[in-house]
Every structure is written in structure tokens, then in C-alpha cells.
MARKERO-668194 format. One line per 3 residues: number of its first residue (from 1); their letters; for each residue z, x, y of N, C-alpha, C, O. Coordinates in nm, 2 decimals, m for minus. Example, Ala and Ser with C-alpha at 12.3 -4.5 7.8 and 13.67 -1.06 7.14 Angstrom:
! MARKERO-668194
1> AS> 0.78 1.32 m0.57 0.78 1.23 m0.45 0.78 1.32 m0.33 0.85 1.42 m0.33 ~ 0.71 1.28 m0.22 0.71 1.37 m0.11 0.79 1.29 0.00 0.80 1.34 0.11;
//
This chain:
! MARKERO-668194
1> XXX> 17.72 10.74 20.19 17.85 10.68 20.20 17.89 10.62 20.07 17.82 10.55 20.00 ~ 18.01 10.67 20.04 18.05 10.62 19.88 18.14 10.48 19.91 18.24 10.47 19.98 ~ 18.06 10.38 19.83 18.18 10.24 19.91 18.29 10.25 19.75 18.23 10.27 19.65;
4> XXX> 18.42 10.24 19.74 18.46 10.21 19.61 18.50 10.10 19.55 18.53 10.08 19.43 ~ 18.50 10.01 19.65 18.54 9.84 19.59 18.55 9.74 19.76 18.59 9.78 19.87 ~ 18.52 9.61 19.72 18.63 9.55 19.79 18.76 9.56 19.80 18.83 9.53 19.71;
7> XXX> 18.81 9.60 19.91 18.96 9.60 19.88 19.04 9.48 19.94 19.15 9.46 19.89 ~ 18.99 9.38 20.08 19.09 9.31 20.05 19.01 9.21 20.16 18.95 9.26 20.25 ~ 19.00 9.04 20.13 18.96 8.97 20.24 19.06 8.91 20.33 19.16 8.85 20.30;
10> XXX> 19.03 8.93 20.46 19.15 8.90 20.54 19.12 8.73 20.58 19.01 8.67 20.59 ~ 19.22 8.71 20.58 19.24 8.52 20.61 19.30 8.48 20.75 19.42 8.49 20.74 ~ 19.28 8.45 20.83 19.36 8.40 20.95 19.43 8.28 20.95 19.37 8.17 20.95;
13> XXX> 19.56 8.30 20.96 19.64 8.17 20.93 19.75 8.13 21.04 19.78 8.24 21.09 ~ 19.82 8.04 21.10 19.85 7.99 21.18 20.03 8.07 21.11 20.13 8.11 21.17 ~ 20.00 8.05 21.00 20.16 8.05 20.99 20.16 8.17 20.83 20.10 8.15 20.72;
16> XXX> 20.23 8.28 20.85 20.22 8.31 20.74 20.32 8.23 20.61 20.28 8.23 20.49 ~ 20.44 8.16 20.66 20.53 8.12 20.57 20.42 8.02 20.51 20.38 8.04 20.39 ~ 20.37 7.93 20.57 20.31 7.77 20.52 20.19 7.85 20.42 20.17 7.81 20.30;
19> XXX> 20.13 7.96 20.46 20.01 7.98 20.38 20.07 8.06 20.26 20.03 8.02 20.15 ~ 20.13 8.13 20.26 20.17 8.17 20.09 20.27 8.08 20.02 20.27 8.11 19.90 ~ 20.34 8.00 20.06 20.39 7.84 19.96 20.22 7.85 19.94 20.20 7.94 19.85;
22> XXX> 20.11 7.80 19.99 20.03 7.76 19.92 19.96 7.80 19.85 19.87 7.73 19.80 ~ 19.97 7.93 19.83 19.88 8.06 19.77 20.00 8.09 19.64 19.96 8.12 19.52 ~ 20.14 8.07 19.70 20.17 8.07 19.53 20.17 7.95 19.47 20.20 7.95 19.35;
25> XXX> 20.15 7.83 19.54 20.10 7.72 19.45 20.01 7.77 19.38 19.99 7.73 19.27 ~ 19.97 7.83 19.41 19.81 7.85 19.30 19.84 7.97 19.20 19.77 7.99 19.10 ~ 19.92 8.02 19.24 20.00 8.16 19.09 20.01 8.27 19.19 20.08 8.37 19.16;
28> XXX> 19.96 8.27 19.27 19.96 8.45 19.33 20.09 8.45 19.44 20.13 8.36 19.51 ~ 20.15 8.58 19.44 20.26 8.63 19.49 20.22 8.71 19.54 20.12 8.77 19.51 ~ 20.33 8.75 19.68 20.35 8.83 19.82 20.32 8.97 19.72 20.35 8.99 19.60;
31> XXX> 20.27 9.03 19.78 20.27 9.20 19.70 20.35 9.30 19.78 20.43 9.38 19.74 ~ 20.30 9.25 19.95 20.38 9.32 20.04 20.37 9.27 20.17 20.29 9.18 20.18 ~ 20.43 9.30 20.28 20.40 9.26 20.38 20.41 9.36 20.49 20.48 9.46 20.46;
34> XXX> 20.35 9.35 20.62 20.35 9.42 20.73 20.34 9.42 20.86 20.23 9.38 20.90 ~ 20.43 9.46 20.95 20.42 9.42 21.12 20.30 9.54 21.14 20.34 9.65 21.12 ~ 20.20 9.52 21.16 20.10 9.58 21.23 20.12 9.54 21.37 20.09 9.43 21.41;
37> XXX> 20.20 9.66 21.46 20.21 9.63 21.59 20.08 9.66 21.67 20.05 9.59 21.77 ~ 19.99 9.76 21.64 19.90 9.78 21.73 19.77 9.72 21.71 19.67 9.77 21.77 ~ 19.76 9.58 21.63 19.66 9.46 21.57 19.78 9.32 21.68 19.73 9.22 21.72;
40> XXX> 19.88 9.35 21.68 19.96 9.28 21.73 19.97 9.18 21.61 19.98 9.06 21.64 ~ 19.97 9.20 21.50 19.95 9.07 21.38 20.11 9.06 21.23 20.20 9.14 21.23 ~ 20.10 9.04 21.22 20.20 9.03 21.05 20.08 9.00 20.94 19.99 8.92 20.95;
43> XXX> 20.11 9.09 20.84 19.99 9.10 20.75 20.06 9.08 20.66 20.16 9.15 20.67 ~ 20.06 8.96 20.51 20.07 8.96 20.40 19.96 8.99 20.33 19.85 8.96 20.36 ~ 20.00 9.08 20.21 19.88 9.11 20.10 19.91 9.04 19.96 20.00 9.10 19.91;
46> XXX> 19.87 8.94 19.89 19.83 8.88 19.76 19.76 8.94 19.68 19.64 8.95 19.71 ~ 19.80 9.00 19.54 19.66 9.08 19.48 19.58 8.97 19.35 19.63 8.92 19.25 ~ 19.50 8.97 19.37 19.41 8.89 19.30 19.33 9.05 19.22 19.30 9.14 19.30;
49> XXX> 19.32 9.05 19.09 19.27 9.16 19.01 19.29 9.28 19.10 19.39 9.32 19.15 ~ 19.18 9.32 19.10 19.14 9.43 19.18 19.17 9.45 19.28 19.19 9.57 19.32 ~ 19.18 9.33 19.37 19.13 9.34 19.52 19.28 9.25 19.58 19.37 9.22 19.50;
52> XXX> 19.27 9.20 19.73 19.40 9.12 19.74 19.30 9.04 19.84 19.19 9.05 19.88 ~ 19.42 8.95 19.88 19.39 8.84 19.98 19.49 8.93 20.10 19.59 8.99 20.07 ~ 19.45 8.93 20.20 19.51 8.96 20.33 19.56 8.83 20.43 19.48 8.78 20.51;
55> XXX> 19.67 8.79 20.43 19.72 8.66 20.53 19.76 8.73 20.66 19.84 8.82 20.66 ~ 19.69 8.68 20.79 19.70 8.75 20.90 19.75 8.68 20.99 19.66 8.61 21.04 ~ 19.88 8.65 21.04 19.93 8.59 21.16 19.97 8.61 21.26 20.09 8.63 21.26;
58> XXX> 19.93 8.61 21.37 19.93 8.64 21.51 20.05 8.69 21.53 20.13 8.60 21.51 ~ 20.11 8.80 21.58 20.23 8.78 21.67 20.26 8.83 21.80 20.35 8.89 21.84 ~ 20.10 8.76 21.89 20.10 8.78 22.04 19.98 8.70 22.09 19.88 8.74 22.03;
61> XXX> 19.96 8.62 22.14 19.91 8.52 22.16 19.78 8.59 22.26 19.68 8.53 22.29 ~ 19.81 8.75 22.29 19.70 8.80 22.31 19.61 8.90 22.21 19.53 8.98 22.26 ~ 19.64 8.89 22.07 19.60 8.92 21.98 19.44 8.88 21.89 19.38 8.77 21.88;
64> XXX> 19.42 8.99 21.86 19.24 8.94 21.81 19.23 8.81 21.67 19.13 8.75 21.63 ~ 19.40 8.81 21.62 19.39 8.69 21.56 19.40 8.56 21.60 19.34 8.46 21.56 ~ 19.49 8.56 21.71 19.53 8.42 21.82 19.43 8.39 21.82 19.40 8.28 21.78;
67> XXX> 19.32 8.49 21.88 19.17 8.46 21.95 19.05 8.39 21.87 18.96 8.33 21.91 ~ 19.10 8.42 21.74 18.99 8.38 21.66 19.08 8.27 21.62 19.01 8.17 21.62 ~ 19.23 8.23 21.57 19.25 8.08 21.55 19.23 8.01 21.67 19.26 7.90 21.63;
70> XXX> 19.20 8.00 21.78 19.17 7.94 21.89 19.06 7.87 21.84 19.07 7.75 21.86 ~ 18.94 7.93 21.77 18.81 7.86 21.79 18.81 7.84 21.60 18.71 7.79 21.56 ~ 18.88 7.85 21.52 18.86 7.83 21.40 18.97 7.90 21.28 19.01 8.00 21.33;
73> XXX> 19.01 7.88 21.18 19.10 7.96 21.09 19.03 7.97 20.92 18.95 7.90 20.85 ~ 19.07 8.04 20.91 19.00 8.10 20.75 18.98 8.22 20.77 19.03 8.30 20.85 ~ 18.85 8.22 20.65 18.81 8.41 20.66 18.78 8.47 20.77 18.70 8.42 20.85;
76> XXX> 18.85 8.61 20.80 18.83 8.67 20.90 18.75 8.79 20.91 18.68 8.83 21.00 ~ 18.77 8.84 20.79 18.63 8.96 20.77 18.73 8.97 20.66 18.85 8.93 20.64 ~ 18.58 9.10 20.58 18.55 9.14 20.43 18.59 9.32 20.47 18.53 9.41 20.55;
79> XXX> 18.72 9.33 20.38 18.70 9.52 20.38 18.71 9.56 20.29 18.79 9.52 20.20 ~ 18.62 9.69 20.29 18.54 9.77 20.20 18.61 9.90 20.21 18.64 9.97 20.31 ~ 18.65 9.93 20.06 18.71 10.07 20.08 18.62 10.19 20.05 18.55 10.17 19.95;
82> XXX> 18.62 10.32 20.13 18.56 10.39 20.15 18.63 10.54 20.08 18.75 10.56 20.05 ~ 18.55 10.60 20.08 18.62 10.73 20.00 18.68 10.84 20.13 18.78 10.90 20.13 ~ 18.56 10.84 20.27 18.54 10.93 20.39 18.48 10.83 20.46 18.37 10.79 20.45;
85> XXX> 18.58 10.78 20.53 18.57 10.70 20.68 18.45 10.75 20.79 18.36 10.69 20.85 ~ 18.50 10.88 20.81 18.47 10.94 20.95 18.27 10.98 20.86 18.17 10.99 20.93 ~ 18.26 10.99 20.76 18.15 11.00 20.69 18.07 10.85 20.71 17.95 10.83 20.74;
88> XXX> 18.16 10.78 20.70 18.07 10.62 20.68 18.02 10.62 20.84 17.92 10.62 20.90 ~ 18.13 10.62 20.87 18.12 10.60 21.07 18.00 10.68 21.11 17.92 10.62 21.19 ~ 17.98 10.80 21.08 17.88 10.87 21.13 17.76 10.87 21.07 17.66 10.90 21.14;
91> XXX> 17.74 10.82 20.93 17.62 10.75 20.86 17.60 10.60 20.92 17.49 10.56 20.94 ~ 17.69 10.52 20.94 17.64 10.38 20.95 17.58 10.40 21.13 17.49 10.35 21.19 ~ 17.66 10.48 21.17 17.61 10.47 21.35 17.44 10.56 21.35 17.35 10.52 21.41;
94> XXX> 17.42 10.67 21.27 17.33 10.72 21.28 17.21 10.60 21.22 17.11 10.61 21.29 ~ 17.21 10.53 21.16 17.11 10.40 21.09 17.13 10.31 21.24 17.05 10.22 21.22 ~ 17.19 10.28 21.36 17.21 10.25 21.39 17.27 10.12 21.42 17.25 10.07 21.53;
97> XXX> 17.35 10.06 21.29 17.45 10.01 21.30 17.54 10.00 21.45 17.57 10.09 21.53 ~ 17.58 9.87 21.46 17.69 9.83 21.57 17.85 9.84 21.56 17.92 9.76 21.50 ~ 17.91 9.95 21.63 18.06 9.97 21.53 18.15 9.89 21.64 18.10 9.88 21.75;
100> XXX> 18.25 9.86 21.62 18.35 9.83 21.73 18.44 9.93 21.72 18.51 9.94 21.82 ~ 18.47 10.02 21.64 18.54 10.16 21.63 18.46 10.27 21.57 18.42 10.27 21.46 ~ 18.42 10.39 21.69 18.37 10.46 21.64 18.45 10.56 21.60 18.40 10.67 21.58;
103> XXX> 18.59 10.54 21.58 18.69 10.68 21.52 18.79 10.55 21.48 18.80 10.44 21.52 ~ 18.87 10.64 21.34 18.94 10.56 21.26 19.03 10.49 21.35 19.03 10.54 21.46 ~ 19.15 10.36 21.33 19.31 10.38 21.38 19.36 10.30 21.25 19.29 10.25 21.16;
106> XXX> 19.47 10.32 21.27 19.62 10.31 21.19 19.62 10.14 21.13 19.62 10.06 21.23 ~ 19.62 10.11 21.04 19.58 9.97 21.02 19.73 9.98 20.94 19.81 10.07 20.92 ~ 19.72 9.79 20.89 19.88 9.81 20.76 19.85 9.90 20.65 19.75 9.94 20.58;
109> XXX> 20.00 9.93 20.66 20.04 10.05 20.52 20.02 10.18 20.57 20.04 10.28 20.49 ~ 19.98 10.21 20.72 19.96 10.32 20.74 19.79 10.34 20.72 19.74 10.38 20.82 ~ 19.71 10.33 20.64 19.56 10.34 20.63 19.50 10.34 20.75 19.55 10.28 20.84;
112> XXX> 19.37 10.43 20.73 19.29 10.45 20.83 19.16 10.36 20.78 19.09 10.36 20.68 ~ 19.16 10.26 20.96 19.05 10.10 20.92 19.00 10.18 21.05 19.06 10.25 21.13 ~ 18.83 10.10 21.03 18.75 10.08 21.18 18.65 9.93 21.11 18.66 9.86 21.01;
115> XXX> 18.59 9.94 21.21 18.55 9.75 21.17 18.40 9.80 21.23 18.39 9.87 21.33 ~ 18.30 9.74 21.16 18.18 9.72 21.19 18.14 9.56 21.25 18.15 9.46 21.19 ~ 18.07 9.57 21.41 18.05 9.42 21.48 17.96 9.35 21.35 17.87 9.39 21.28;
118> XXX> 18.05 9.19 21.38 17.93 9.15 21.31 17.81 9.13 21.32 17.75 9.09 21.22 ~ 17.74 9.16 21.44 17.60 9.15 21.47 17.49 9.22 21.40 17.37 9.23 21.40 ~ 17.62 9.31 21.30 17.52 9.45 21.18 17.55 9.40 21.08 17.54 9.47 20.98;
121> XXX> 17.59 9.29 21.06 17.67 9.21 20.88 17.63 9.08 20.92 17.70 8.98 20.91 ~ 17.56 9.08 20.94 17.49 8.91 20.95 17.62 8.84 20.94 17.66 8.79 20.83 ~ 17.67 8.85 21.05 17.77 8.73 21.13 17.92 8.77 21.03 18.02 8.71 21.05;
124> XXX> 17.92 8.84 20.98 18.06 8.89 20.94 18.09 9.02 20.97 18.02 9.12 20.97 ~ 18.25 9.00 21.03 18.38 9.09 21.05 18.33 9.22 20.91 18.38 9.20 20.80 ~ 18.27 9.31 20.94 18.37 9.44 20.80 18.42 9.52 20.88 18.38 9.56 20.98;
127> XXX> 18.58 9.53 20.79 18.64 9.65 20.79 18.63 9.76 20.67 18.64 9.75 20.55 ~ 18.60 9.87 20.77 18.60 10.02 20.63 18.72 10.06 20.64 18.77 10.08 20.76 ~ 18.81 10.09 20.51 18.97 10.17 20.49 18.95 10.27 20.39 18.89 10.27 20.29;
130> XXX> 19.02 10.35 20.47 19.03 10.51 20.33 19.19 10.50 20.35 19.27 10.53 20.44 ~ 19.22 10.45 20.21 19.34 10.50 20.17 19.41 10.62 20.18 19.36 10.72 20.14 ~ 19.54 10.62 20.25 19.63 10.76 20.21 19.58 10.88 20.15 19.47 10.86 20.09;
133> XX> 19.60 10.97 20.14 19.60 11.06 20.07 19.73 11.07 20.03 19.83 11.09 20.11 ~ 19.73 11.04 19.89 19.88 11.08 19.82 19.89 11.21 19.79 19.99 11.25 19.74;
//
């Protein structure tokens, strides 16, 4: 499995407006933003060097972010970008790794994400994304 970087840590936040005032208090600016309807979420991206901050705000109260600001807010998981998804997926499951997606779906920007349980990341959320093919 070729990993090529961190690509972005996601944040769970109650409000996207309130959390980027506070994130460009600190110098960093909106890069882009996204209705991910099938996460039911709004995703802002901040790029810090390399990598970006992900701000993730619920927009369905039955949503996997609602769920998790219910019991706490901050970091939500760490994702790793991958060169061949469906490669990592079938190497991390054969080691037997715990996946919550065993086939890619459609994450923001269009990219193909699947998420490894945290019970195989010592108590952390990863997501694997393979960029577009341009």
C-alpha cells in the first residue's frame, strides 16, 4: 500500500461560520467548501502547508457528525491519502484490519474515501482518499 501524505484532519464543529472566524484569527483561510450530501455534513477545507484542516458541520441531526458532537467536538479522524484505494482496502482487510467501508464512496470534491474502524487505529477515525484522476 503506497500511503502519499496526510492529507487532511477533520474537526467536528457545531458551527462552521464560528469556527473559521477562529481559524482565520490565527492566519488560515477557507480554501473551499462543500455540501457532502451523502455524509449529510458541510465540509470546509483550510490548507496548512501540505495538508489542510477539514471543518465538518452537521447538516442532519441524523448525521455521523451530529452523533459524534453529541458526546464531544474536536478531532474527528486523520486522512491518509493513498495512491490505490481498492489496493489498500484489500491489503488492510487481508492483515485483518477492521474497515467500516469495504468498497470506496464519493466523499467532498468528488474523491473516493473509505474509513478504517477505530478499533484497528488505536481508538482513531482513518480515512483513506485517492484523489481524482485528472
Amino acid at each position: 500500500m503506497k500511503l502519499i501524505r496526510v492529507d487532511h484532519l477533520g474537526i467536528a464543529v457545531p458551527s462552521i461560520g464560528a469556527a473559521v472566524k477562529a481559524y482565520e484569527a490565527l492566519g488560515l483561510s477557507v480554501e473551499s467548501v462543500h455540501d457532502v450530501e451523502t455524509e449529510k455534513v458541510k465540509a470546509a477545507f483550510l490548507r496548512v502547508g501540505e495538508t489542510r484542516l477539514e471543518l465538518l458541520e452537521a447538516t442532519d441531526p441524523a448525521s455521523p457528525i451530529a452523533k459524534f458532537l453529541e458526546k464531544r467536538s474536536g478531532l474527528h479522524h486523520v486522512c491518509v491519502l493513498v495512491a490505490d484505494i481498492e489496493g489498500a482496502l484489500r491489503e488492510l482487510k487481508a492483515k485483518g484490519v477492521e474497515l467500516i467501508d469495504e468498497t470506496p464512496r464519493i466523499g467532498a470534491g468528488g474523491c473516493r474515501v473509505a474509513f478504517v474502524h477505530p478499533r484497528s487505529a488505536a481508538g482513531v477515525l482513518v480515512e483513506l482518499k485517492q484523489e481524482e484522476k485528472r
